[in-house]
C-alpha positions as CSV (number, residue, x, y, z in Angstrom):
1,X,22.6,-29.2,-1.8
2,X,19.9,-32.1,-1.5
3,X,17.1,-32.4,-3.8
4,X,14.9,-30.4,-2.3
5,X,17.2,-27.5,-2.0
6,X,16.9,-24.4,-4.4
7,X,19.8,-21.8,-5.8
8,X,18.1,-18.5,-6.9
9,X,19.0,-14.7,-7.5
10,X,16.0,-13.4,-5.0
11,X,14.6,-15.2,-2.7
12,X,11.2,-12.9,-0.9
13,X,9.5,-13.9,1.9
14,X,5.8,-12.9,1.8
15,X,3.6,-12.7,-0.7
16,X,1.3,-10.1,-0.1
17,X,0.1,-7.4,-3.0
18,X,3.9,-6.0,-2.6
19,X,5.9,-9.4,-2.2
20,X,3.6,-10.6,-5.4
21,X,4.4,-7.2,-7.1
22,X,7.9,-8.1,-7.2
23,X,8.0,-11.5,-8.0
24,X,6.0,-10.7,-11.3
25,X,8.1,-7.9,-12.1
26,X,11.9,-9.7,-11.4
27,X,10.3,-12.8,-13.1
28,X,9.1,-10.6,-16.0
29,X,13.1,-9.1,-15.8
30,X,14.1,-12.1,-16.1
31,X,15.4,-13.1,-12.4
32,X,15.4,-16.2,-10.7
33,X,13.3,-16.0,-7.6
34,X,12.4,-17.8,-4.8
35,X,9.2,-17.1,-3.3
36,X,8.5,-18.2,0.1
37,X,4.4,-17.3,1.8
38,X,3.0,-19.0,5.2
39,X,-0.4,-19.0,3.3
40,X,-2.0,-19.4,0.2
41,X,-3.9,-16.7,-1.2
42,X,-7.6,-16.8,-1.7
43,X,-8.7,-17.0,-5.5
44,X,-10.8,-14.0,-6.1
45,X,-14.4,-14.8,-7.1
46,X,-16.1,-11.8,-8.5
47,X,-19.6,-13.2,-7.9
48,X,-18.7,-12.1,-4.6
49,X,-19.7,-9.2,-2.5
50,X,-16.8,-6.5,-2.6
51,X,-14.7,-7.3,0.6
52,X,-14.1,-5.0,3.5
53,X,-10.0,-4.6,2.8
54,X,-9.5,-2.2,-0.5
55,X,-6.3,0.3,-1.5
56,X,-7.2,3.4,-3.6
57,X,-4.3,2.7,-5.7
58,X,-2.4,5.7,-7.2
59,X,-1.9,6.4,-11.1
60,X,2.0,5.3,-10.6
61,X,1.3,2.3,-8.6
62,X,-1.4,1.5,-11.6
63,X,1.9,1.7,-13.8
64,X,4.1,-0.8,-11.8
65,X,1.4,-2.9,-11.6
66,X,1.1,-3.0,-15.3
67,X,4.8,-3.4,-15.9
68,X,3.8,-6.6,-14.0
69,X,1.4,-7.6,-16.0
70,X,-1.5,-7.0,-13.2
71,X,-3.3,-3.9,-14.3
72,X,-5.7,-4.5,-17.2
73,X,-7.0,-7.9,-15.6
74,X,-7.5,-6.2,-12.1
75,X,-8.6,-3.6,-13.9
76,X,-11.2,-5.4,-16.2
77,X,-12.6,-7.4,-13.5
78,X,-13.4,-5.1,-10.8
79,X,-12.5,-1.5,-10.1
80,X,-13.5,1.8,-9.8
81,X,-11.6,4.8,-10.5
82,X,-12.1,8.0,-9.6
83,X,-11.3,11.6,-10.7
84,X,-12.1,13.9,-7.6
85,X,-11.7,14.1,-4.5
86,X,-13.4,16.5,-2.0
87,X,-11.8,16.9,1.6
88,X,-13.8,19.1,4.3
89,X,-13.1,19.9,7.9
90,X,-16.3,19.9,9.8
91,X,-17.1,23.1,10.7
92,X,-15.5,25.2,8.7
93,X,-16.5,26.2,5.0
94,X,-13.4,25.5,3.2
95,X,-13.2,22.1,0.9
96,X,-9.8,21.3,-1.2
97,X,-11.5,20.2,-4.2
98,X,-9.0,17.9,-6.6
99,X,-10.4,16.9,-10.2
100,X,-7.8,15.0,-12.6
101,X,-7.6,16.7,-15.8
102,X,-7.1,20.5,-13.9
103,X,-3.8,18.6,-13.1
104,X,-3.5,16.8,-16.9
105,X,-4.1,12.8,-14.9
106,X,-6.7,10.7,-16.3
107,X,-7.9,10.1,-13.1
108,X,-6.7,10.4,-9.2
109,X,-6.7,6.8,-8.5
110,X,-8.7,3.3,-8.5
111,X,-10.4,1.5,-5.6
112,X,-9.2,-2.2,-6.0
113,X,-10.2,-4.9,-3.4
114,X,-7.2,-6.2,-2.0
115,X,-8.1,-10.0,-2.3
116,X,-7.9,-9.5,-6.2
117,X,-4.8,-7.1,-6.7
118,X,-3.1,-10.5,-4.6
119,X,-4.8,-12.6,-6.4
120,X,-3.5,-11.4,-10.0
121,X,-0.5,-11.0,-8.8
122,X,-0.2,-14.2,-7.3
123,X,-1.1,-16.2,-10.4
124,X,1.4,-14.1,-13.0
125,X,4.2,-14.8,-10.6
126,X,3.7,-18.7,-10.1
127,X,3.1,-18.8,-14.2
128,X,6.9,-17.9,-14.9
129,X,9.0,-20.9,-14.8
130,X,12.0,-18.4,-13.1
131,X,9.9,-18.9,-9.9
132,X,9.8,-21.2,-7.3
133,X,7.3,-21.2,-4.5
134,X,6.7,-22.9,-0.9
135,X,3.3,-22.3,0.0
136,X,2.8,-23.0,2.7
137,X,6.0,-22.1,4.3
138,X,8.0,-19.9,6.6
139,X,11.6,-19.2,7.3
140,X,13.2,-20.3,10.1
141,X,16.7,-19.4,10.2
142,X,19.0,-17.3,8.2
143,X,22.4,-17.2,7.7
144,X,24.4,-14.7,5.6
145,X,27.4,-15.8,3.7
146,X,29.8,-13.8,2.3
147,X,28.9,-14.7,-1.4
148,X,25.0,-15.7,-0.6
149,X,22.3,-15.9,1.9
150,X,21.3,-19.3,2.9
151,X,17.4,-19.6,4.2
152,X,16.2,-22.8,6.0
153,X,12.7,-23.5,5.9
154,X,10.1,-24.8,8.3
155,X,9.9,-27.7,5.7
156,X,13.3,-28.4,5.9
157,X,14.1,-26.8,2.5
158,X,17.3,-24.8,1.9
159,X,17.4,-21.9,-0.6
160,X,20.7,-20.0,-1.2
161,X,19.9,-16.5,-3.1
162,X,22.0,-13.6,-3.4
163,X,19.3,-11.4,-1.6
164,X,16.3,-11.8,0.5
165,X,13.5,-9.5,0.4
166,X,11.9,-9.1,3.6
167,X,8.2,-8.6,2.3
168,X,6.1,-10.4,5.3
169,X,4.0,-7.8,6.5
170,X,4.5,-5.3,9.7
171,X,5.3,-8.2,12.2
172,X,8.0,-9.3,10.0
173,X,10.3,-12.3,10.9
174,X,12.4,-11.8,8.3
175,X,13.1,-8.1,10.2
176,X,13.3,-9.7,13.2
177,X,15.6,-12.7,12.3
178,X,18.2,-9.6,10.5
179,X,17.7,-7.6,13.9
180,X,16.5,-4.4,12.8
181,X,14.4,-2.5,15.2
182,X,10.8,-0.6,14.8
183,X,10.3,2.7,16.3
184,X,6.3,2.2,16.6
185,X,3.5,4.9,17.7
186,X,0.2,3.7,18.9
187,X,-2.9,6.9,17.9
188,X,-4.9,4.8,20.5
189,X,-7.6,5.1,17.3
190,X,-9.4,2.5,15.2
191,X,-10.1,2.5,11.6
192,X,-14.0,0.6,11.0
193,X,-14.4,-0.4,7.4
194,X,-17.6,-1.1,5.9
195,X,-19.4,-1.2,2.5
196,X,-22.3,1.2,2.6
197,X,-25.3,1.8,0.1
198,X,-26.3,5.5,-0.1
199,X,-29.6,7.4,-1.4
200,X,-27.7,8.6,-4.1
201,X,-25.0,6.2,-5.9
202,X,-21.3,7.4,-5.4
203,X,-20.6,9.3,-8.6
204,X,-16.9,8.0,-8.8
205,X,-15.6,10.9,-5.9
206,X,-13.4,9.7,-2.7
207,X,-14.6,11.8,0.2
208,X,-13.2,12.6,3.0
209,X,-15.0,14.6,6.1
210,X,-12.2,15.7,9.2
211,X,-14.1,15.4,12.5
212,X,-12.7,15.3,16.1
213,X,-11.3,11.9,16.8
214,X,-10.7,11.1,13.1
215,X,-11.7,11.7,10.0
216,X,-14.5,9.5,7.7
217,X,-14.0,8.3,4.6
218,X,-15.9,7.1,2.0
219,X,-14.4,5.4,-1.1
220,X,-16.4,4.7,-4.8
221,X,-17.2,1.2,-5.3
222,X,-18.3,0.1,-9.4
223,X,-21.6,-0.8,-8.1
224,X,-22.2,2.6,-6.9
225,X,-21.7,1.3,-3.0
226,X,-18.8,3.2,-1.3
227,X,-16.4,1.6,0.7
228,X,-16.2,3.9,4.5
229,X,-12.9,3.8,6.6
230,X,-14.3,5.5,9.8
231,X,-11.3,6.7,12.2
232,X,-12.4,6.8,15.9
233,X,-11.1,6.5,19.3
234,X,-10.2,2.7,20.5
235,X,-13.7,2.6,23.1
236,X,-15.8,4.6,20.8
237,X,-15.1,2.0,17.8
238,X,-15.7,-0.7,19.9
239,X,-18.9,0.6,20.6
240,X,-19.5,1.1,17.1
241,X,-18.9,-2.1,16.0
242,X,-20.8,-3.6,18.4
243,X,-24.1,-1.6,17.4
244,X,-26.7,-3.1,15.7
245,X,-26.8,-1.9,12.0
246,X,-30.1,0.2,12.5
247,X,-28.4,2.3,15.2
248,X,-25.1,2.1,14.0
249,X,-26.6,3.6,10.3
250,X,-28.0,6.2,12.5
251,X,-25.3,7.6,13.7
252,X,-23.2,7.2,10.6
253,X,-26.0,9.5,8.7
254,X,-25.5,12.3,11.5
255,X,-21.4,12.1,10.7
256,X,-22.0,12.1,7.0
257,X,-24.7,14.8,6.7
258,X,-26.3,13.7,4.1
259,X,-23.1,13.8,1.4
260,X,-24.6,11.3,-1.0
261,X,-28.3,11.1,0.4
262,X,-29.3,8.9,3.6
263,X,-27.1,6.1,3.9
264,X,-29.6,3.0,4.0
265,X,-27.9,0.0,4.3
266,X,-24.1,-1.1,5.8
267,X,-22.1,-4.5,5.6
268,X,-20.7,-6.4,8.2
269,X,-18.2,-4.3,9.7
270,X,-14.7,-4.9,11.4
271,X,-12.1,-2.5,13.2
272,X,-8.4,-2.3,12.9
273,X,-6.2,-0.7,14.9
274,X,-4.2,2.1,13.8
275,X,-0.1,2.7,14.4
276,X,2.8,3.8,12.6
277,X,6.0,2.0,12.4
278,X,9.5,3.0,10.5
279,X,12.1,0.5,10.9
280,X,15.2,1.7,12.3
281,X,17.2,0.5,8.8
282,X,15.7,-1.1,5.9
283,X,18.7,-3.2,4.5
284,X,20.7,-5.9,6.7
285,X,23.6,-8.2,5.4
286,X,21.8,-9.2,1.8
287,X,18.7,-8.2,3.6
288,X,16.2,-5.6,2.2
289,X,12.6,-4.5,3.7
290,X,10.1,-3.6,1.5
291,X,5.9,-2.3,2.2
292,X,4.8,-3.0,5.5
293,X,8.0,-5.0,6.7
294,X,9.6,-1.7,6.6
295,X,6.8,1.2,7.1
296,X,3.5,1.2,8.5
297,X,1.9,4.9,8.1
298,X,-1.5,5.8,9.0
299,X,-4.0,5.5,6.5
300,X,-5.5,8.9,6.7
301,X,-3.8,9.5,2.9
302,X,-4.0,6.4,1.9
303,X,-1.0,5.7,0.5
304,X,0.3,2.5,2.7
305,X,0.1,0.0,-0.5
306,X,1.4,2.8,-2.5
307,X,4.3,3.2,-0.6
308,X,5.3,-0.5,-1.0
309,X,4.5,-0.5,-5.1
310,X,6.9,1.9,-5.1
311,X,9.7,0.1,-3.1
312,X,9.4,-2.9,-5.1
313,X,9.9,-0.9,-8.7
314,X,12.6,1.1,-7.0
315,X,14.3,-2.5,-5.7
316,X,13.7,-3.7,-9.4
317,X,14.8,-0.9,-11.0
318,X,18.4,-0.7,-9.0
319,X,18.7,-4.7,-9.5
320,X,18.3,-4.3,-13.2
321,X,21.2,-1.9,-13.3
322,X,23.2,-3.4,-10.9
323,X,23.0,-7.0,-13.1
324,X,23.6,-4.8,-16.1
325,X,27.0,-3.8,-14.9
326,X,27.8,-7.1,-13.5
327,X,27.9,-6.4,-9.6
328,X,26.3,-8.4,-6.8
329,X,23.1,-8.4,-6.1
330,X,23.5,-8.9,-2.3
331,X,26.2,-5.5,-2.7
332,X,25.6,-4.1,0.8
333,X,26.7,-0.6,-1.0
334,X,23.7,-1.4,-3.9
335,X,21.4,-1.7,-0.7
336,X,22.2,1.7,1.0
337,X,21.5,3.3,-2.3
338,X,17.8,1.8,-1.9
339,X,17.6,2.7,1.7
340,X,18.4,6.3,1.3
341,X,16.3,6.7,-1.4
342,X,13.3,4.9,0.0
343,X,13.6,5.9,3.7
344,X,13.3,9.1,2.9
345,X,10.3,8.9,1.1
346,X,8.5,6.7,3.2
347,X,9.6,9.1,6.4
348,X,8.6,12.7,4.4
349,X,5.4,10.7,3.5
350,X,4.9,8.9,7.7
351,X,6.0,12.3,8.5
352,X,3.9,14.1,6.7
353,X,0.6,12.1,7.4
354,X,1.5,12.3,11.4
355,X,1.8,16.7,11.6
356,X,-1.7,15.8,9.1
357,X,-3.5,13.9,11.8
358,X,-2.2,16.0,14.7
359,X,-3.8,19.0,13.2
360,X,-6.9,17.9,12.8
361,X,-7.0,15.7,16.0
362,X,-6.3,18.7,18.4
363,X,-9.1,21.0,18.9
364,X,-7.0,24.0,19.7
365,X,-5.6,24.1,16.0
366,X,-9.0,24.4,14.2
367,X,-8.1,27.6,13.7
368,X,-5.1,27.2,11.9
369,X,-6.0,24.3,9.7
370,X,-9.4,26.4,8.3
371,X,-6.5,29.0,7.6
372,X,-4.3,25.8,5.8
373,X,-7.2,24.7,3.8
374,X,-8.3,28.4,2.8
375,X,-4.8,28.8,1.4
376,X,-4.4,25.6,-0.8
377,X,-7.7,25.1,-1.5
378,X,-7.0,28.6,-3.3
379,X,-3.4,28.1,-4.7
380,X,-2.6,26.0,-7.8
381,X,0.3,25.5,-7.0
382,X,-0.2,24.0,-3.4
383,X,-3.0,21.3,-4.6
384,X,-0.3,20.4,-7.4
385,X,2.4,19.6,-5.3
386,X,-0.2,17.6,-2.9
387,X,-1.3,15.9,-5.9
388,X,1.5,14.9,-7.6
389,X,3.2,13.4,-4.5
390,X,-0.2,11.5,-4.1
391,X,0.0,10.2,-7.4
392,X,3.4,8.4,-7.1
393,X,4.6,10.3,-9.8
394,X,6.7,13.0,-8.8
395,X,10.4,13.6,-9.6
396,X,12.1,11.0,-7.0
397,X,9.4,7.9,-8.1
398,X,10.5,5.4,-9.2
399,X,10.8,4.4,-13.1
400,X,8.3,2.3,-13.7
401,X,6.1,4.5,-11.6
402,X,6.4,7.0,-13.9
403,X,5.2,4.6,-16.9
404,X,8.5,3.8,-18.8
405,X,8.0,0.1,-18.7
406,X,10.2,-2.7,-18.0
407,X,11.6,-2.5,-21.4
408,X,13.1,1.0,-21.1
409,X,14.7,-0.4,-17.9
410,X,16.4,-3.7,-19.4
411,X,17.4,-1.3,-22.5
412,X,18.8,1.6,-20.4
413,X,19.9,0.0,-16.9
């Protein structure tokens, strides 16, 4: 190898809030890593209005990112947790009311701006001298060996690693490059985000309001702003966006009805549009897809990010064992393990969330859903079960999600 080639355990590709999450935690582990990201990511300045992208980050995610090392800084410097959650169906009197400690959680989740979970995460994983990054960088060929896989970079670096991680967001080259196919399914909706000052300050509640054509959403900010993610149909968003804020604020109040007061004053505003995607496999010869490179699911639950924080503990937690007992880390049979496990949650969790937004998007079951909400909304048992899957803690999460720590893991395998 030439000098500017690199021999590593993992090598990822992308280093978004999943791709950093995993970096940090092998690093912490105690794996050599290679991490590879086209761009570099933008220091987070807290003197800075709260940004349009943030995650409502579950209490198991909060635990993976503090076996990283993430959570009390992100924490600390800006966040927002909340400890109920009201979701309504417009016109119909039922609500499915969530507060934390009914269901023994210190809280449901925290609103974290994106730009600053990466941000963290970024920094701890650069810190540890078991990492090596190219920023900025892509890959632009693979080749899998028998023993390693061998990346070639757009800089003309080489990096041999017994696995690649596959963590560069839903138009993945890695993905492409292995040749998995994405099964992908357009809602022809848009989702417009927005930070939004109320009459009354958010008291710490995420809210969510089920109209025709999508629901509205709005998220506590620390300030006491909430952060709106406002689902509508493609033309109708467009429209919305393009709105000056006066009339765009009107229209918002007549959607909101007054939750928290009149809403007097709105940020800029941006659209994205909204699709689901399940890759067809998530491993490939010493290949494994992890977050968005894998699963893009609607984010009517919120639980996109969430989903990725827990395929990066699960990866960690498998890689830890499997180094433990001396096997590869590229073990093709190691890698099914992690699909089965984690395909099937991301697909009862896609699947889940699609039947969800196809209840509430067709008219003709308005009916039925009052009826859903009715019986939840009354049984203990129903909001549990909603919950704890929500929460990333239930009885297939990962680990790590579940609070045990790195420590437990490198004792235990």
């Amino acid at each position: 190898m030439s000098a500017q080639d690199h021999r590593c355990e993992v090598a990822i590709v992308g280093a978004g809030m999943v791709g950093a999450a995993l970096a940090a935690l092998l690093t912490r582990a105690g794996f050599s890593v290679s991490l590879v990201e086209a761009r570099e990511p933008p220091a987070f300045n807290p003197g800075q209005a709260v940004g349009l992208r943030v995650s409502a980050l579950s209490p198991g995610s909060a635990a993976i990112l503090d076996a990283a090392g993430a959570w009390p800084e992100i924490e600390q410097v800006r966040s927002c947790p909340y400890r109920q959650m009201r979701v309504e169906d417009e016109g119909h009197e039922a609500v499915l009311a969530f507060e934390a400690p009914v269901f023994g959680l210190e809280r449901l989740g925290t609103i974290v701006e994106n730009t600053l979970v990466q941000s963290v995460l970024w920094r701890l994983a650069r810190s540890s001298p078991l990492l090596r990054s190219w920023c900025p960088d892509a890959v632009k060929s693979l080749h899998m060996g028998e023993h390693s896989a061998r990346l070639t970079l757009d800089s003309g670096a080489v990096i041999e690693a017994r696995l690649v991680v596959a963590a560069d967001g839903a138009d993945s080259a890695v993905r492409k490059q292995a040749g998995i196919a994405q099964q992908v399914w357009d809602y022809g909706q848009q989702g417009i985000v927005s930070v939004v000052r109320t009459d009354r300050p958010n008291p710490g509640i995420a809210w969510q309001r089920f109209m025709p054509g999508g629901p509205l959403a709005f998220l506590p900010l620390a300030d006491g702003q909430s952060s709106i993610v406002w689902t509508r149909p493609g033309a109708e968003a467009d429209g919305l966006i393009m709105l000056d804020d006066a009339a765009f604020l009107q229209v918002l109040n007549a959607a909101s009805r007054g939750w928290l007061g009149e809403v007097l004053a709105c940020g800029p505003r941006v659209a994205f549009p909204l699709t689901m995607r399940l890759s067809d496999r998530y491993v490939a010869a010493r290949t494994v897809l992890l977050g968005d490179a894998a699963h893009v699911v609607h984010p009517l639950a919120g639980q996109g990010v969430n989903l990725g924080f827990a395929d990066a503990a699960a990866l960690v937690e498998m890689l830890i064992a499997q180094r433990q007992g001396g096997g590869d880390l590229g073990d093709f049979g190691l890698l099914a393990r992690y699909e089965r496990w984690r395909r099937s949650e991301s697909q009862v969790m896609a699947g889940g969330i699609h039947a969800l937004r196809s209840l509430f998007a067709t008219p003709p079951m308005a009916g039925l859903r009052g009826l859903g909400m009715r019986l939840v909304s009354r049984s203990w048992l129903g909001r549990e079960a909603f919950l704890r899957r929500a929460a990333g803690q239930g009885r297939n999460a990962p680990r790590l999600a579940r609070g045990e720590g790195l420590a437990a893991l490198l004792r235990q395998g």
